[in-house]
C-alpha positions as CSV (number, residue, x, y, z in Angstrom):
1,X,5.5,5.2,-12.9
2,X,3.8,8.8,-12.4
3,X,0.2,9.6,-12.4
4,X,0.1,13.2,-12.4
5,X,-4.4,14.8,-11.4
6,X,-6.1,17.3,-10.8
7,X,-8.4,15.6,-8.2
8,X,-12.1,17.2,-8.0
9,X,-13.5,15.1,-5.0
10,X,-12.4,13.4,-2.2
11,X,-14.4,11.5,0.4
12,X,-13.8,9.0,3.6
13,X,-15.4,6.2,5.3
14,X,-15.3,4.8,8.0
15,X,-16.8,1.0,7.8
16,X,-19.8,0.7,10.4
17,X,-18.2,-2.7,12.3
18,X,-14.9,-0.4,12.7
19,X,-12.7,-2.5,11.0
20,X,-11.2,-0.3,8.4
21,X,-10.9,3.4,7.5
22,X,-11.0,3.8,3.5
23,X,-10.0,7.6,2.2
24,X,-9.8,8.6,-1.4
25,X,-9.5,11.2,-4.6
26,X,-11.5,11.1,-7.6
27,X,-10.1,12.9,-11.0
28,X,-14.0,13.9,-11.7
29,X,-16.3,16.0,-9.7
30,X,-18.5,12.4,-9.7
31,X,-16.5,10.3,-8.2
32,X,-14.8,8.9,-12.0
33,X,-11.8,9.3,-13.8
34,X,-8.5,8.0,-12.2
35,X,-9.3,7.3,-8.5
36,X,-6.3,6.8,-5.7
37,X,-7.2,4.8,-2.7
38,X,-6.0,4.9,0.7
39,X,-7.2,2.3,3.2
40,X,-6.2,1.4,6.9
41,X,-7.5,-1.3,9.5
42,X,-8.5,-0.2,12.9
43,X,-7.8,-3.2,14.4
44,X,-3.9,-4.3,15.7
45,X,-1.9,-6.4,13.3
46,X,-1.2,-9.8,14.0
47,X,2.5,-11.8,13.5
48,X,1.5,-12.4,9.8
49,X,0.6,-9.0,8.9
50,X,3.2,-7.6,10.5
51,X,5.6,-10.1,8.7
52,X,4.2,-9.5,5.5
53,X,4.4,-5.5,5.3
54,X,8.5,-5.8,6.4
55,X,10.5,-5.3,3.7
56,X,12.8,-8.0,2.7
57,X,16.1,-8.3,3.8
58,X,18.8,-6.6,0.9
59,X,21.1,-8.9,0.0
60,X,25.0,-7.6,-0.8
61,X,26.0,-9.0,-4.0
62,X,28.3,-11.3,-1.8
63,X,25.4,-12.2,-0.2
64,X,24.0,-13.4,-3.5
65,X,23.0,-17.0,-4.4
66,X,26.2,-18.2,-6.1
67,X,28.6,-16.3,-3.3
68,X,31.1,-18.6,-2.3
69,X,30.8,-21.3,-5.1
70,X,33.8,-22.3,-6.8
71,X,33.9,-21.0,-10.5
């Protein structure tokens, strides 16, 4: 899906404790409208978040479920 805007503010902060960095875009001068999000943590992943932003593996379609199974 596309989201095509004009956007009319923008703004960052930068969370007091240091644990994240949030950027953003506003379609109105007020901060309304369609609004895009960006967000980041300061802090070093650990092994599940790491684990969860990998991609999963792509399977070859004689990778699939049923490869090998007699037909």
């Amino acid at each position: 899906m596309t989201y095509r805007f004009t956007a009319r503010a923008a703004g960052a902060e930068i969370d007091p404790d240091g644990y994240f960095t949030e950027a953003g875009l506003a379609e109105r001068e007020d901060g309304s409208g369609f609004i895009l999000l960006f967000m980041a943590g300061e802090e070093v992943p650990d092994d599940q978040e790491v684990a969860l932003a990998r991609p999963a593996p792509r399977r070859r379609p004689s990778q699939g479920p049923l490869a090998g199974a007699e037909g």
